[in-house]
N, C-alpha and C positions, 0 to 999 in steps of 0.2 A: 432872446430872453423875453418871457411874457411881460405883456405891460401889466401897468398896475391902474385899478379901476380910473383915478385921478388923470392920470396918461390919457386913457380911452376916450375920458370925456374931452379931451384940447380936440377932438376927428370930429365932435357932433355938436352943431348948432343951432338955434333957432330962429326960424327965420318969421316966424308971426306967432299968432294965438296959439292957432293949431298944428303950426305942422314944422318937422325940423330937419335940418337937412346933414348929412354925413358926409363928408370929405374925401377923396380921392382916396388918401393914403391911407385908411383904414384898416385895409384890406388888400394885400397883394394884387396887382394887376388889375385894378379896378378902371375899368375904358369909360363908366361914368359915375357923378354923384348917387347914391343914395338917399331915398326923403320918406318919413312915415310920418303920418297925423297922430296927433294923439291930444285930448286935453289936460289939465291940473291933472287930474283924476289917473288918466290912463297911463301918462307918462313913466309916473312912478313904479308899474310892473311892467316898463321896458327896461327904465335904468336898473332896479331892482333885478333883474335876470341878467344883468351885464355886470352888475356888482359881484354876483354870489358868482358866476362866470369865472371873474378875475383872481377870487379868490383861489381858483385851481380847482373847481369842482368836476369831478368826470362822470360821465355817462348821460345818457338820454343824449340831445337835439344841443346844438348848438343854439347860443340867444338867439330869440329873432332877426337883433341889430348886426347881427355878424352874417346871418344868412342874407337879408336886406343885400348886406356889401358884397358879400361874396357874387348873388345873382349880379353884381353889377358890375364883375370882371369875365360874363360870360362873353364870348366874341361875338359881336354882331348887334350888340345891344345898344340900344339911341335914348339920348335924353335923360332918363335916372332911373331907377330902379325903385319903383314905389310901393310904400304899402302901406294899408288902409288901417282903421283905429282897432279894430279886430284883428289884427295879425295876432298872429303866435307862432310858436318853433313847429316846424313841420319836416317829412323828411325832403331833404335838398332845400329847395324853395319854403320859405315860413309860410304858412298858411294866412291870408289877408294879403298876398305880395303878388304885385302884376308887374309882368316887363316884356318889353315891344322889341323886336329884332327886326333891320332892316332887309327885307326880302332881296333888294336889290344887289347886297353884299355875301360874295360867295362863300362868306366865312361868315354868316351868321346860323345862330343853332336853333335846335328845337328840343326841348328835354322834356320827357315824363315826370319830373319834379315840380317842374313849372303847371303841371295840370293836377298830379295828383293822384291816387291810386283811384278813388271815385269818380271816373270819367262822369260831365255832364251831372255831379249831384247838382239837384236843384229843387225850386221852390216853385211850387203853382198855388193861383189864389183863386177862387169859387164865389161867387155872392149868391145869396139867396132872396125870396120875398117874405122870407120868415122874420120874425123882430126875437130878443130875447122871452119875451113876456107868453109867446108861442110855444117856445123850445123848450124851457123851465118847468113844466110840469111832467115831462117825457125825457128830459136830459140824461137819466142812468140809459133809462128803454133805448134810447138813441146812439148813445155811448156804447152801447153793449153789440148795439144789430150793426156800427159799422166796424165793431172788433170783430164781428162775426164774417163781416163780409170781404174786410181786407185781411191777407195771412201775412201776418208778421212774426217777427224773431228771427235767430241764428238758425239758417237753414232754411227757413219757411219759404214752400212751395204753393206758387200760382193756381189761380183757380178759373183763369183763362186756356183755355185748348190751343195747344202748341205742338206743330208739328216741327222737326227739324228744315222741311223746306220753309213752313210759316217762319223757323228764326230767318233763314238766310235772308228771306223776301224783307221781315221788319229791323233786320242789321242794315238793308239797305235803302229802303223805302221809310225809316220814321213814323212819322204821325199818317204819313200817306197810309202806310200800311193799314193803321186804326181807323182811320176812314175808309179805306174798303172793307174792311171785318164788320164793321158796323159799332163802334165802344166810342168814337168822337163825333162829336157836330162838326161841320167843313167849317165853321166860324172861330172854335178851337186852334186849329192853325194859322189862323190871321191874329191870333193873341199869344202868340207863341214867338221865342226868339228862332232867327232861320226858319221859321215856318214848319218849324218842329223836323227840319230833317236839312243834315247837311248832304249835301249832294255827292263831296269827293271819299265817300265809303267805299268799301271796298270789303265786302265779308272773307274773300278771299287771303285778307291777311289778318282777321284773326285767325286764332290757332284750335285745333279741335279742343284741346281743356279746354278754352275760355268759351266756346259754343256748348261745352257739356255742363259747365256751370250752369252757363245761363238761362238752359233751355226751361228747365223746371223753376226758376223762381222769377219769370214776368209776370205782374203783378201781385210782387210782393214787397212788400215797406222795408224790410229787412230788422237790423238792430241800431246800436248805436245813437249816435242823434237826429236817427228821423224819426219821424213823422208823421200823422194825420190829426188834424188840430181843429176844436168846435169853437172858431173864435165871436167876439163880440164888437161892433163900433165903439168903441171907448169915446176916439175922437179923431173932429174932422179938423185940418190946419188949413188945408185948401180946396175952398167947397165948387166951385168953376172943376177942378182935375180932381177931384173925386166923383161929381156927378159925370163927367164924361167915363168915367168907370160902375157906373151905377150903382154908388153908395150914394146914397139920397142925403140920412140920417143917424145919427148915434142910434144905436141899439139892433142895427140889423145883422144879422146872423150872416157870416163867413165861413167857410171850408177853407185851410191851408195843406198842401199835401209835401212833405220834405223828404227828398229819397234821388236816388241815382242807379246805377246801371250795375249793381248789387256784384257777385262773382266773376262774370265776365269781365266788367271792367275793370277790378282788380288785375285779372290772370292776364289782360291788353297790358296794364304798365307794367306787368313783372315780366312776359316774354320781352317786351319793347328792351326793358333796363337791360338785360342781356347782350341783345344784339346793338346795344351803342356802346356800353364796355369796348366790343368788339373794335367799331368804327372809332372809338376814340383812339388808342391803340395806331390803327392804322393810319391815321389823319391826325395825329399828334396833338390833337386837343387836349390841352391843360386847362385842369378847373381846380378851384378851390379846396373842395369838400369833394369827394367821390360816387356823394350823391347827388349831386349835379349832372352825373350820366347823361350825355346828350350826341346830337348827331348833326351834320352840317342839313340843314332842311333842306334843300335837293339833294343829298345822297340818299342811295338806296331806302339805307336803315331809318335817316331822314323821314320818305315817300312812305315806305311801309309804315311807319308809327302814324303819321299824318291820317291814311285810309280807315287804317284799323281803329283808329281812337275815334273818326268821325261815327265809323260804327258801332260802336262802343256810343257812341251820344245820343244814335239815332235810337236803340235798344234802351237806353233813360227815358229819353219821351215816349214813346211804347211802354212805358212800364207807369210811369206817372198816367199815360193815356189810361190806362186799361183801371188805375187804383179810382182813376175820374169817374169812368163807367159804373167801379162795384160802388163808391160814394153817391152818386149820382140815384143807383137804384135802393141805396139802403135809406135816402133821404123820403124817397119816393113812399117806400113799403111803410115805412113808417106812420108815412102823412098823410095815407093813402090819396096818393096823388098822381102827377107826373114831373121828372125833372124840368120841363117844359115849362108845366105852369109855377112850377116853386122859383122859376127862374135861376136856375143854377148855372148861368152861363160861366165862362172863363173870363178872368181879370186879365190874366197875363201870367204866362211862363216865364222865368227865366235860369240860368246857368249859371252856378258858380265856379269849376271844372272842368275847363274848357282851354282849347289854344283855338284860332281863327285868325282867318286872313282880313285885315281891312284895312280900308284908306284912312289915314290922321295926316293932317298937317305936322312937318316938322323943319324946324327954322325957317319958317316962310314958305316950305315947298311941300307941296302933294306926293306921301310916300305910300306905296304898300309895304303894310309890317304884320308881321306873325304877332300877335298878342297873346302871351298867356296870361291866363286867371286864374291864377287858385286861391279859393277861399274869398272871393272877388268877384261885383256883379257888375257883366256891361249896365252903364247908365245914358242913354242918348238923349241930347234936347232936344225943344221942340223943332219941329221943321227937318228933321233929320229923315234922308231917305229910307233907312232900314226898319222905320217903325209903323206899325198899323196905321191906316188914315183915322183911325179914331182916337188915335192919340199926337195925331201930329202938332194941336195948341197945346198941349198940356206936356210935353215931353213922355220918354218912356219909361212906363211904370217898373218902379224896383222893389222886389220883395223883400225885405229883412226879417228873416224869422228869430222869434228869438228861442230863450231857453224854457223848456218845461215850465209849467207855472206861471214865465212871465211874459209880455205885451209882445206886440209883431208890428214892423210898421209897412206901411208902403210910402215911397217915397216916390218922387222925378226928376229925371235927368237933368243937367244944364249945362249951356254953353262953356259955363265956368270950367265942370268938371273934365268937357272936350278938351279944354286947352292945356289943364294941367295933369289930369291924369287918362287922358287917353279915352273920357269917356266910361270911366270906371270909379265903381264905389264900393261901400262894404257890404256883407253877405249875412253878417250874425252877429251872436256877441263877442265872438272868440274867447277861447278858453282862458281860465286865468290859471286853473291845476291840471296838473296832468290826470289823465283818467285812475292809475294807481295811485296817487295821493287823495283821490276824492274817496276811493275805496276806503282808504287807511283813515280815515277824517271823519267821514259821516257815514251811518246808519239808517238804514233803505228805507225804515219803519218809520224813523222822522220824517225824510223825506216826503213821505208818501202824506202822514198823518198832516204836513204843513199844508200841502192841496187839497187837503177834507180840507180843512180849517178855511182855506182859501175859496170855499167851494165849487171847486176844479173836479170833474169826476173825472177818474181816471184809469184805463185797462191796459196791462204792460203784461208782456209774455215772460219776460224776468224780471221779478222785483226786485230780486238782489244786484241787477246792477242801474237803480234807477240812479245811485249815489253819485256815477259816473258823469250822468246828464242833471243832476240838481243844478238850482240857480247857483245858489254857491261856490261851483265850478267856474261858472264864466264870469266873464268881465259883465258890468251892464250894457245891456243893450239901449239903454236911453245913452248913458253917455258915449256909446260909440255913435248909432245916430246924431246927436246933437253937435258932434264933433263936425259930420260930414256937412250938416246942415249949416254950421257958421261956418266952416272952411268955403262951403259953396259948390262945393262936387256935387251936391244933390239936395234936394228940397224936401223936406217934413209934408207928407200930404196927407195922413190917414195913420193911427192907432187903432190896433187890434189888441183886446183880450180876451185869451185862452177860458174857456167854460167846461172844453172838455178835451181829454189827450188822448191819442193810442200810440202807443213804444211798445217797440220791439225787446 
C-alpha cells in the first residue's frame, strides 16, 4: 500500500543547514543512504514534488527524492547516492544526481541514465580584453554577427567541413582533432577537462544513425537550454583565483558557450538503452525503475556503452571547439581585430554528462570508481593532479550557467567537496517546471519583452519556445550556488551577467 506523504517524511532527515539525508528503507533494496543539498528555499520544491507524489499523482518522472533512492539500490554503488541543489526528475537518474560504483566489484553497473541522453553537455568560458563600456555601443551589431555565425535551432546544420572519415578521426581524437584542423589554440586543451578528449573511444561502436546524425550538425548550438551568452563581470568574491583565470576586474566582457554532442549522442544512449534491456535480462539485474537500464561495466554491453559514449564526448568538445573558432572570428570581424589580441583565451571547459573512471578515497582506502554525473560538474581542489598547472593554488574552475536572462557563476573546487561528494558539484539552476507547464503558464512575448526591459539583447531561432527556458522555469541559480558554497563543495569565485543570448 502507498504510503502517505507524513509516512515518507519518518525515511528523510537532516543532517545540517544544507543538506539531508534519506534512509536505507526508502526504497527497496537500497545497498546505500541517499543525501541531497538543498537550502530554506529549495527544499520546499523537493518535499513539494513528494507531496503532490503521495497524493497518487501519474505520469511524467517519478520525484527526484525517489530517483535519488532508487539510484541507490543500483549494485555496485559506494557511500550514498547524491545530489546536488539543482537536481530534478530526470529520465532513470534525476538530473543534479551523481553516483560512484566500485570498479573493483564484479557486480557493479554502468547505466545510460546516470549520464543522460546529452552525452558530455557542457559549459565553456572565454574572457576577453574588452570591458562593457566597449561592447555597449555595438551590442545588437555583435549579437546579431555571432547569430550569424553559430547555426542554431532544431536541426541546425554546421558550417564547419565535415567529412565522414573527419567524423570518425574527431569521434576519436577530441580536441586533438581541432587542433590539427586548425579551429583550437594547443593551450585550449590544457583548459579543458581530460584534455578535451577521452582516450578509451572507440567510433567503432557507435552506430551508423548516430554518425548520420551527427555528421552535419558539428558546430551547432542546437535548441533547448543552450547556449552562447555576451556575459559581464558583475562580481569578483575571489580576486587571488579569478586573476589566475584572467579576470582582472568587474565589467570585463565574457563569452560562455552551453551545448553537447547534439543527435549523435542522443541516438549513443538510445542504442546503448537497448542492448542493456538485453543484458539485464541475461544477468538478472533488478532495478527499481526500468529506466535505470544498465549493464555490469565489464560486460560486453557494459565496454560497448563505455567506448561509444567516450565518443560521443569526444564529438561535444569538437563541437563546442569549432562554436569557439566561429566566436572567436565573429568577435574578431567585429572589432576588427585579432582573437589574439582581444585576448579571448579559454577559462576552462567543463562536463556535465558524463560517467569516468577515477581514483577517490573510500573508508580510508584508495578505490577506482566509475562516476556518473548527470546534471553534475566534476569540482577538484587545489593541488589536485588532474588539473591545469595554472589552476593548481586556486582549485578547478566550475562553470555554472545559469538560465536566460539571468547571472552565471564560476566557482572552485574543494577539499571539502572531495570528501563528501566525490569532488563534484552543481551544473545550473535546475528546473523548477516542466517544459510543458512553462508552455502552458507563460507567454513567449513576455518573456522576450522582460530581456528588452532588462536590457539583454537577444536572437532565438524559435521564439515560441523561449517560455520553456524562461527564468521562471528554474529554481535560482544564486540559491543553488550559495547552497554549494555554505555546504563547502565549492567556492563562490566570480559572477557573470548575461548582456546578450543566442538560443536555439
Amino acid at each position: 500500500m502507498p504510503r502517505t506523504y507524513q509516512e515518507e517524511l519518518k525515511y528523510i532527515e537532516r543532517v545540517d543547514d544544507y543538506c539531508f539525508r534519506i534512509k536505507k528503507e526508502f526504497q527497496p533494496n537500497m545497498q546505500v543512504e541517499g543525501e541531497f543539498y538543498a537550502n530554506s528555499r529549495l527544499q520546499h520544491l523537493m518535499f513539494d514534488e513528494l507531496r503532490i507524489h503521495s497524493k497518487g499523482s501519474v505520469g511524467g518522472f517519478l520525484p527526484a527524492v525517489k530517483q535519488i533512492a532508487n539510484v541507490a539500490a543500483l549494485p555496485g554503488i559506494v557511500k550514498r547516492s547524491i545530489a546536488l541543489p539543482d537536481v530534478h526528475s530526470g529520465y532513470g537518474f534525476a538530473i543534479g544526481n551523481m553516483a560512484a560504483f566500485d570498479m573493483d566489484n564484479p557486480e557493479a553497473v554502468i547505466s545510460p541514465g546516470g549520464v543522460g541522453f546529452d552525452i558530455n553537455c557542457g559549459v565553456r568560458l572565454l574572457r576577453t580584453n574588452l570591458f562593457e563600456g566597449d561592447v555597449a555601443p555595438v551590442k545588437e551589431q555583435l549579437t546579431q554577427t555571432l547569430f550569424d555565425h553559430i547555426p542554431v535551432g532544431v536541426g541546425s546544420k554546421g558550417m564547419i567541413p565535415m567529412s565522414a572519415r573527419d567524423l570518425e578521426e574527431a569521434l576519436e581524437m577530441g580536441m586533438d582533432w581541432s587542433l590539427r584542423e586548425g579551429y583550437i589554440w594547443a593551450e585550449d586543451k590544457e583548459h579543458c577537462e581530460e584534455y578535451g578528449r577521452m582516450l578509451q573511444a572507440d567510433p567503432t561502436k557507435v552506430s551508423a544513425r548516430a554518425k548520420k546524425r551527427g555528421l552535419p550538425q558539428l558546430g551547432t548550438l542546437g535548441a533547448g537550454n543552450h547556449y552562447a551568452e555576451i556575459q559581464v563581470v558583475d562580481e569578483i568574491f575571489n580576486k587571488q583565483a579569478a586573476r589566475r583565470m584572467g579576470i582582472d576586474e568587474v565589467g570585463q566582457v565574457c563569452v560562455m558557450i552551453h551545448c553537447g554532442s547534439r543527435g549523435l549522442g542522443h541516438q549513443v544512449a538510445t542504442d546503448a538503452l537497448t542492448e542493456m534491456e538485453r543484458a539485464m535480462r541475461r544477468d538478472n539485474i533488478v532495478v527499481n525503475d526500468r529506466q535505470l537500464a544498465c549493464a555490469r561495466i565489464n560486460s560486453e554491453e557494459g565496454q560497448n556503452y563505455l567506448k561509444a559514449m567516450a565518443a560521443a564526448a569526444n564529438y561535444a568538445w569538437v563541437n563546442r571547439s569549432s562554436m569557439t573558432f566561429l566566436c572567436r572570428q565573429a568577435f574578431a570581424k567585429l572589432f576588427h581585430s585579432t582573437p589574439d589580441d582581444l585576448d579571448m583565451h579559454m577559462i576552462y571547459d567543463v562536463s556535465h554528462n558524463i560517467a569516468k573512471i577515477e581514483q577517490h578515497m573510500v573508508e580510508g582506502r584508495q578505490k577506482t570508481l566509475m562516476l556518473h554525473r548527470k546534471g553534475a560538474t566534476r569540482a577538484f581542489p587545489p593541488n589536485h593532479p588532474l588539473i591545469p598547472v595554472d589552476y593548481q593554488l586556486t582549485g578547478q574552475p566550475v562553470l555554472i550557467g545559469g538560465t536566460m536572462g539571468t547571472c552565471s557563476y564560476v566557482l572552485t573546487g574543494t577539499d571539502k567537496g572531495m570528501q563528501r561528494t566525490f569532488g563534484t558539484t552543481c551544473h545550473g539552476a535546475g528546473r523548477a517546471y516542466s517544459r510543458a507547464k512553462s508552455r502552458r503558464n507563460l507567454d513567449y512575448l513576455t518573456v522576450l519583452e522582460n530581456l528588452k526591459q532588462k536590457g539583454i539583447s537577444i536572437r532565438v531561432a524559435s521564439p515560441k519556445l523561449v517560455m520553456e527556458e524562461a527564468p521562471e522555469s528554474y529554481k535560482n541559480v544564486t540559491d543553488v550556488v550559495d547552497t554549494c558554497h555554505g555546504a563547502g563543495i565549492s567556492d563562490k569565485c566570480i559572477k557573470l551577467r548575461p548582456i546578450a543570448v543566442i538560443k536555439g
